[in-house]
N, C-alpha and C positions, 0 to 999 in steps of 0.2 A: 144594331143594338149597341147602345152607347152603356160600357160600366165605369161602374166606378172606381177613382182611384182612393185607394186607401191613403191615408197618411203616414207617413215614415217617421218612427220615432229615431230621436237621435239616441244614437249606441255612444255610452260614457264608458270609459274603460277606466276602472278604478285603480289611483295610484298605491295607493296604500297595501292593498295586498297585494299588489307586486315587493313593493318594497320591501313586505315581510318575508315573502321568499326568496325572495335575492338573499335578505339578510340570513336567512335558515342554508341556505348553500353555504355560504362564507362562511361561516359557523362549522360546517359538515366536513367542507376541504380544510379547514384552517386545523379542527379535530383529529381525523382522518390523515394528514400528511405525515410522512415520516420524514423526518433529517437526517440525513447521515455526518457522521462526523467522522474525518478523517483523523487519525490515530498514526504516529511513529513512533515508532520502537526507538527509546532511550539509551543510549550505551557510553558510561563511562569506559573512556579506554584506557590501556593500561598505559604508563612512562616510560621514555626509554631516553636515556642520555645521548644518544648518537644514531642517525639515520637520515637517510636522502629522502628530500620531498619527492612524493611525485610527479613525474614530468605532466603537462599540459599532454594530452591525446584524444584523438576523434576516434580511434577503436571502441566498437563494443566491446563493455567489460563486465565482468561476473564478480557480483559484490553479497557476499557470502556476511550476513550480520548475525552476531550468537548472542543472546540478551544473558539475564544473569540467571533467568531459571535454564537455561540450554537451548532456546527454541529458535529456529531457522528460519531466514529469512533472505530470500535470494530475489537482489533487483528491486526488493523495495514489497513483496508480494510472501507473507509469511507461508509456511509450510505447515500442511494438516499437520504429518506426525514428523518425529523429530528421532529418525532412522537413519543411518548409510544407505540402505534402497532408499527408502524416499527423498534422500538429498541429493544422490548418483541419478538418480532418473530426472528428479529437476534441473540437474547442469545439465547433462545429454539433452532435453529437451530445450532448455534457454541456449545451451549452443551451439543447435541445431548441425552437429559433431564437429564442429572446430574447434580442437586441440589446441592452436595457439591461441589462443583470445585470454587476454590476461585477468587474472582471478586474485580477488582483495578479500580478505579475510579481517573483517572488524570483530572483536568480541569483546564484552564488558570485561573491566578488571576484573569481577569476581565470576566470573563464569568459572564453572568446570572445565578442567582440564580435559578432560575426558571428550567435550565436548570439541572443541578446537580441534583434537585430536582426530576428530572423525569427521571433520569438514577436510581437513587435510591430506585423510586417508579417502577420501570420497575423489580430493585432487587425482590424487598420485593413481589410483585404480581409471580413472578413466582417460590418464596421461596429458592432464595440465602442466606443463611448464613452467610456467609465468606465476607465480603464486606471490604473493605479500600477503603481510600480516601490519596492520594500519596500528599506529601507535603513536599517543601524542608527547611532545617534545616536556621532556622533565624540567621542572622547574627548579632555577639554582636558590640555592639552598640559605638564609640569612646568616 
């Protein structure tokens, strides 16, 4: 028994509404994406007539930044709260307990006193040695 063969129609695959959903994705991710934008903390520092640069070093170091409302910022990575525990527990934990590792204290002109105070009192309690306070060179005077 002889059948027959049908004939094959040709299959068109339409460009168009591909191209409208392409275009509707790009659209959805392009909507849909978030940017991050990196952000640094701002600090004018205080002046000081007389002081040693510091030296060139490959030490890990502990850089303790106070903006001008008070808020910490250790390594570049700010701090929830803006506590002696919670700035004592972030040195302890960035310096994974070594005591010598030397610790820079940047803080805005106008910061609170109060506040320097208790970066430094966060030193001294967990037995940092090495402490500076970063200050840029005064300008002479016309």
């Amino acid at each position: 028994m002889k059948f027959r063969r049908r004939r094959r129609e040709n299959v068109d695959i339409g460009l168009a509404p591909l191209i409208d959903v392409v275009f509707i994705l790009l659209l959805f991710f392009v909507v849909t994406t978030t940017f991050t934008r990196e952000t640094q903390l701002r600090v004018d520092l205080p002046e000081a007539a007389s002081g040693t640069p510091p030296e060139a070093t490959e030490i890990k170091q502990l850089e303790v930044v106070i903006d001008v409302d008070g808020n910490y910022t250790l390594n570049g990575k700010a701090l929830v709260k803006h506590d002696l525990d919670t700035l004592m527990a972030a040195l302890n934990k960035e310096s994974a307990g070594d005591r010598t590792l030397p610790m820079i204290i940047s803080a805005d002109g106008k910061t609170p006193h109060q506040a320097v105070i208790t970066a430094m009192d966060a030193a001294g309690k967990l037995g940092f040695a090495h402490l500076r306070i970063t200050t840029v060179e005064a300008q002479a005077a016309p």
